[in-house]
C-alpha positions as CSV (number, residue, x, y, z in Angstrom):
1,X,34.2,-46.6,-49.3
2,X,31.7,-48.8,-51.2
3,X,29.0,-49.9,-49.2
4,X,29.1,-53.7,-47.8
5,X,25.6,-55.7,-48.0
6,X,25.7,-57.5,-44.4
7,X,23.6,-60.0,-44.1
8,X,22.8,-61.6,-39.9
9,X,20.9,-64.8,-39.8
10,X,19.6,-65.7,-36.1
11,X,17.2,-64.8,-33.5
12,X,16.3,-63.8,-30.1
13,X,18.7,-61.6,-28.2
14,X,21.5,-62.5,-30.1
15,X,20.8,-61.4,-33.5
16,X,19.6,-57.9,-32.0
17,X,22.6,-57.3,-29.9
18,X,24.4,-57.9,-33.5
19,X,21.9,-56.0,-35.8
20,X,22.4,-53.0,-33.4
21,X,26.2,-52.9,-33.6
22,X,26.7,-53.3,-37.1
23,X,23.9,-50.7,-37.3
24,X,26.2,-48.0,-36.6
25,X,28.7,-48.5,-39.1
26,X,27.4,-46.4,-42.2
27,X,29.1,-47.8,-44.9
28,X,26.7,-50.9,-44.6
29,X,23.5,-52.3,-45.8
30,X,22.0,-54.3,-43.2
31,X,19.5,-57.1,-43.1
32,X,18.9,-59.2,-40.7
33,X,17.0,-62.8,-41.2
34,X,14.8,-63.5,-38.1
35,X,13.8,-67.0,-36.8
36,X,9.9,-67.6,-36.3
37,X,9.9,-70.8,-34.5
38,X,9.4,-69.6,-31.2
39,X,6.6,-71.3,-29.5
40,X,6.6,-69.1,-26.0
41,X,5.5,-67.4,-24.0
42,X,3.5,-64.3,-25.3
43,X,4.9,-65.0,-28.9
44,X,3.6,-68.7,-28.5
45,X,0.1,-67.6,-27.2
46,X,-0.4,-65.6,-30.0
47,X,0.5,-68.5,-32.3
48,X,-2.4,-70.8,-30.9
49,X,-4.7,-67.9,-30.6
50,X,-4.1,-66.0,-34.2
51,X,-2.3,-69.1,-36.6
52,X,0.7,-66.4,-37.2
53,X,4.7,-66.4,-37.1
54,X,6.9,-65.9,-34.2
55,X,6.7,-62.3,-33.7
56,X,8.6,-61.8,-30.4
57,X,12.4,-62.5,-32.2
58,X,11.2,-59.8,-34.9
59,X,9.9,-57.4,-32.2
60,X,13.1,-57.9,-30.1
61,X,15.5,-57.4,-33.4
62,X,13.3,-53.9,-34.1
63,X,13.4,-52.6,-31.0
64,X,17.4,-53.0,-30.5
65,X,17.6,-51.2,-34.6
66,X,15.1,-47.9,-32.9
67,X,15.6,-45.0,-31.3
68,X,15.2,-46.3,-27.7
69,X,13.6,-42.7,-26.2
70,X,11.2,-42.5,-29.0
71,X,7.7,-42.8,-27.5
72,X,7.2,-45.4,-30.7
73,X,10.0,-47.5,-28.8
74,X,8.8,-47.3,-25.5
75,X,5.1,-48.0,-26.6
76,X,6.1,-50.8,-28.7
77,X,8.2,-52.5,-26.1
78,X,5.4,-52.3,-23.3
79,X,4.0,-54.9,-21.5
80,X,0.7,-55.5,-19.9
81,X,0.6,-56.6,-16.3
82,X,-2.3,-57.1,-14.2
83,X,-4.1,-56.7,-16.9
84,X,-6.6,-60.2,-17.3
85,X,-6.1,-62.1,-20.8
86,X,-3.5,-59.2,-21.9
87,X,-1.0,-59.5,-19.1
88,X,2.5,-61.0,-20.2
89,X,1.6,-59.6,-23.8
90,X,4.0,-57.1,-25.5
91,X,2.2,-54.2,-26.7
92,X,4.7,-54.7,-30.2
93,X,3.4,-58.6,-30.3
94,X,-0.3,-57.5,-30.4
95,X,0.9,-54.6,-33.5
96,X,2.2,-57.0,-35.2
97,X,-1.0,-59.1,-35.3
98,X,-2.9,-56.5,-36.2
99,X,-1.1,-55.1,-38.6
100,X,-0.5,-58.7,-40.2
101,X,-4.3,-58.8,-40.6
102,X,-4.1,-56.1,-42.6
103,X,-1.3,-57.4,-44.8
104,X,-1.2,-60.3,-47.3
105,X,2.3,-61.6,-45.9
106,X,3.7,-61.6,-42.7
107,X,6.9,-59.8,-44.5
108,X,5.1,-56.8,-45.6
109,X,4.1,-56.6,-42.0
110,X,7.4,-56.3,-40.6
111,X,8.2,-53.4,-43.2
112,X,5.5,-51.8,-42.1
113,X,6.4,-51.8,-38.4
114,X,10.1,-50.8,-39.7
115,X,8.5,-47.8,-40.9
116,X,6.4,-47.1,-37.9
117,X,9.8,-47.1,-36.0
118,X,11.8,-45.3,-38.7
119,X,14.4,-48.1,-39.4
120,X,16.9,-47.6,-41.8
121,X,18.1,-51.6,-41.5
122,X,15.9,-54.1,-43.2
123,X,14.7,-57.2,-41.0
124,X,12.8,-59.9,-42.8
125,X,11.2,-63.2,-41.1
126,X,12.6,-66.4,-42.2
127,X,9.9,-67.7,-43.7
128,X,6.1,-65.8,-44.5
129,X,4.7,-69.3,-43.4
130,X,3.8,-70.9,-39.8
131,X,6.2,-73.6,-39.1
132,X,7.6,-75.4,-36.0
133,X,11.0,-77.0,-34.9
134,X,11.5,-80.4,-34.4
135,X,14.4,-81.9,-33.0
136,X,15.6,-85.9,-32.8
137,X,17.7,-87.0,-30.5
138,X,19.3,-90.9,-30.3
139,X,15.8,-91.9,-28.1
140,X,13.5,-89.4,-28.7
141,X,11.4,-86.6,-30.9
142,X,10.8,-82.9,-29.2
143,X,8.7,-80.8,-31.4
144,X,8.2,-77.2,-30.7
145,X,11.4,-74.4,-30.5
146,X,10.9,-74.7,-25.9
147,X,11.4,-78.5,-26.4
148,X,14.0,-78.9,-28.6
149,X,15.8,-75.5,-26.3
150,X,15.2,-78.2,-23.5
151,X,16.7,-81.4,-24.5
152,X,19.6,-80.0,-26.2
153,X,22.0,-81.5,-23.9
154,X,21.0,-84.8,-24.9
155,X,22.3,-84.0,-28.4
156,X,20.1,-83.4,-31.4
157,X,21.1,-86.2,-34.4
158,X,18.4,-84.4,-36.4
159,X,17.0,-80.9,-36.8
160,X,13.4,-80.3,-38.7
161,X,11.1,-77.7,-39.8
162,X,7.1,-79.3,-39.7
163,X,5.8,-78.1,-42.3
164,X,8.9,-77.6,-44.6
165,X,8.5,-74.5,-45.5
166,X,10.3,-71.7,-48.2
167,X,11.7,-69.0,-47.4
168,X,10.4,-65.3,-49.4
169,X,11.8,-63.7,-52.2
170,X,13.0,-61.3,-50.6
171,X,15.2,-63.4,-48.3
172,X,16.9,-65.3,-51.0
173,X,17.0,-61.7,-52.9
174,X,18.8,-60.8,-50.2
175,X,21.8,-63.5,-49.8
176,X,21.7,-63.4,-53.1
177,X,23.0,-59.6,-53.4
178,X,25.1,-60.1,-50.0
179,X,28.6,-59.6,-49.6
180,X,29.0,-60.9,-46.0
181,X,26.7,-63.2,-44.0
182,X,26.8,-63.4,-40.4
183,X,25.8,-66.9,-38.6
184,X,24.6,-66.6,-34.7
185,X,25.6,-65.6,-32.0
186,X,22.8,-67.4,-29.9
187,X,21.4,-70.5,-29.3
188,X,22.9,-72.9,-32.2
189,X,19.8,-75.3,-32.5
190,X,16.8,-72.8,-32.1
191,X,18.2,-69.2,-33.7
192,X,21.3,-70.2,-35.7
193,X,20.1,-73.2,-37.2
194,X,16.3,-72.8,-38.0
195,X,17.0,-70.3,-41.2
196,X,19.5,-72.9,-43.2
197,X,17.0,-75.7,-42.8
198,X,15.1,-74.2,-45.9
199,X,16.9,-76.0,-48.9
200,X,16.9,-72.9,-50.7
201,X,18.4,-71.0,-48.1
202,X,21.3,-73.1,-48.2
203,X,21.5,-72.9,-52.4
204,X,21.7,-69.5,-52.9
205,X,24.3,-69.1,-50.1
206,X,26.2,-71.7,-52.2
207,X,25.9,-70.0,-55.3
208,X,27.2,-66.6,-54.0
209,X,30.5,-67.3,-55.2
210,X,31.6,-63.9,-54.0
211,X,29.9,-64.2,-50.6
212,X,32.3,-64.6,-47.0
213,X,30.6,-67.0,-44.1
214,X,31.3,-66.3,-40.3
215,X,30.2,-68.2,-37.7
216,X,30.1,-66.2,-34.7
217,X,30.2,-68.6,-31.6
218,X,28.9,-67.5,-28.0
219,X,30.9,-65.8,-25.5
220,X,30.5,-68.8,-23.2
221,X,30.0,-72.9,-23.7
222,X,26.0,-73.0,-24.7
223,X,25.9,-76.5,-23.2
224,X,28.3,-78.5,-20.6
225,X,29.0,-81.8,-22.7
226,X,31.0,-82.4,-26.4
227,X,28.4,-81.0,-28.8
228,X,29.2,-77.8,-27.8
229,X,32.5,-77.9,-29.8
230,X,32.6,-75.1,-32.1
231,X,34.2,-78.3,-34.9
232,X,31.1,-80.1,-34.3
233,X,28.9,-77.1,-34.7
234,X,30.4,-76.3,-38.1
235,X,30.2,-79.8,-38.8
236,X,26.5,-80.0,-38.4
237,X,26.2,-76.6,-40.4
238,X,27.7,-78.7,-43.3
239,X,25.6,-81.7,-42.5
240,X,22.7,-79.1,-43.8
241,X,24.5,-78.7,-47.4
242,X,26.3,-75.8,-46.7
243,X,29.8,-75.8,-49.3
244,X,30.9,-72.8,-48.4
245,X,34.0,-72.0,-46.2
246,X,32.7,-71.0,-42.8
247,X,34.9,-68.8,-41.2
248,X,34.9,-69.1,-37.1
249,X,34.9,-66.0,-34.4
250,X,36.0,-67.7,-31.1
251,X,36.4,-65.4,-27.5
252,X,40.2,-66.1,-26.5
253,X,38.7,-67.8,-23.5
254,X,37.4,-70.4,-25.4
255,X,40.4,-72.1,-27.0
256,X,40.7,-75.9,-27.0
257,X,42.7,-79.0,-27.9
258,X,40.2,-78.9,-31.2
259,X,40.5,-75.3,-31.9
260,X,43.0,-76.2,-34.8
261,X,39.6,-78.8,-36.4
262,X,37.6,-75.1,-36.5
263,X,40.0,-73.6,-39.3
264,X,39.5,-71.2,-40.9
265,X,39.1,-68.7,-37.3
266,X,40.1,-66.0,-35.9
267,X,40.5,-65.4,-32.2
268,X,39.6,-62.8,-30.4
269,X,39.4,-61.1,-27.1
270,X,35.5,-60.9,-26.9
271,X,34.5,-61.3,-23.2
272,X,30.8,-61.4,-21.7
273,X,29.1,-57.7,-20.8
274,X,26.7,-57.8,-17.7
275,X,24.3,-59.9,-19.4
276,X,26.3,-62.5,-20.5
277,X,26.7,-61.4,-24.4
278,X,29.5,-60.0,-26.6
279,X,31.1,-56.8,-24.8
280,X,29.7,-54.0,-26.9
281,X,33.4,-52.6,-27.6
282,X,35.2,-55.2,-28.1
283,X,32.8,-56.8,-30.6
284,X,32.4,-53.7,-32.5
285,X,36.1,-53.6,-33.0
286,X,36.0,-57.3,-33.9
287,X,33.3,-57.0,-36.8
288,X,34.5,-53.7,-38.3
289,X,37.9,-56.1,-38.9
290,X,36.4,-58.9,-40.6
291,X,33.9,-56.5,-42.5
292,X,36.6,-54.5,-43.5
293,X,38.7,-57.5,-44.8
């Protein structure tokens, strides 16, 4: 079989829990496109303190893509405690800082830390440039990734990235040569959405004429009110520019009187595993269909 360029875009736990399934299908080359908007906790302190990316997203997506009983794992996922200005940090955060000084872009940074892990899959940041999110709601402004995650049940009418920024050439590179590209799971305003708010994201997906879009939409409602519809979801995607036909994954438990406004989609049986994410399993079995298609 020839092999499939896969392409995730996302963040946080999401994109990892993805990155590592498709990971085990050989037949594919696998990148994954990281959000670095975070603004918290140890990723956010490291911001203020060192004017870097979002590293914790790119950490997180690494260590799901390594060999878990590697001591490179285990030392890369540690985490002080106790331990006076360190404690709360993630051993792999501070690498990455340190390694970034060494680096001229924060892109060669993460191929070096890919190395360091022995990757095969290729992970790049969004964007080799420091940039926040910023979210407008009907009333008010939130700027900063834990703000806009905050008020998202008030709606967001608007969706920013302060500065605009560009994404590399080795992201575009990368859509560019992909044959499938994978939107979410996650959080639809702070991993799924940050990525396609760089215009030239969005062109180059366009202009993949051979290129197949899923959305992949959570195993469970992300918020308790109407713009948590998968419709107005994709419908906000194409707000952004985005022409080409979205295809929909939607869990069987998620069905609704506007299922039929999400088409094209295919439904599946894709319930929640302990932590409330796609069932290893059944997800697998899920993606190897509409990779295989």
């Amino acid at each position: 079989m020839t092999d499939i360029n896969v392409t995730c875009i996302g963040g946080g736990h999401g994109l990892g829990h993805l990155l590592s399934i498709i990971n085990d299908f050989n037949f594919v080359n696998l990148t994954g496109i990281v959000t670095t908007t975070d603004n918290g906790g140890s990723t956010g302190r490291l911001r203020d303190s060192c004017d870097t990316i979002s590293w914790g997203d790119i950490r997180y997506c690494l260590s799901k893509l390594s060999k878990k009983s590697s001591t490179k794992a285990l030392l890369f996922e540690y985490r002080f405690d106790k331990s006076g200005d360190l404690s709360g940090h993630s051993l792999g955060n501070l690498m990455f800082c340190a390694v970034d000084s060494l680096c001229l872009r924060p892109t060669e940074t993460v191929q070096v830390m890919r190395e360091y892990l022995d990757i095969k899959a290729n992970v790049l940041p969004m964007s080799d440039t420091v940039t926040h999110l910023v979210s407008h709601s009907s009333n008010h402004s939130y700027f900063g990734e834990i703000a806009v995650d905050d008020h998202a049940n008030q709606g967001v009418k608007n969706l920013a990235l302060t500065p605009a920024v560009k994404p590399s050439k080795e992201v575009l590179d990368t859509l560019k040569n992909a044959d499938i590209l994978f939107l979410g799971p996650g959080s639809f305003y702070t991993s799924t959405l940050p990525s396609l708010l760089m215009g030239a994201v969005i062109d180059v997906i366009n202009q993949n004429t051979d290129l197949k879009v899923y959305f992949i939409t959570n195993v469970e409602n992300e918020f308790n009110n109407q713009y948590d519809e998968t419709h107005y979801q994709l419908e906000f995607i194409r707000k952004l520019g985005l022409t080409k036909t979205v295809h929909s994954l939607i869990p069987h438990h998620r069905i609704s009187h506007v299922t039929d406004l999400c088409k094209p989609y295919t439904i599946a049986d894709l319930p929640a595993d302990i932590n409330g994410r796609h069932q290893h399993q059944f997800f697998q079995e899920q993606l190897l269909e509409l990779i295989k298609l």
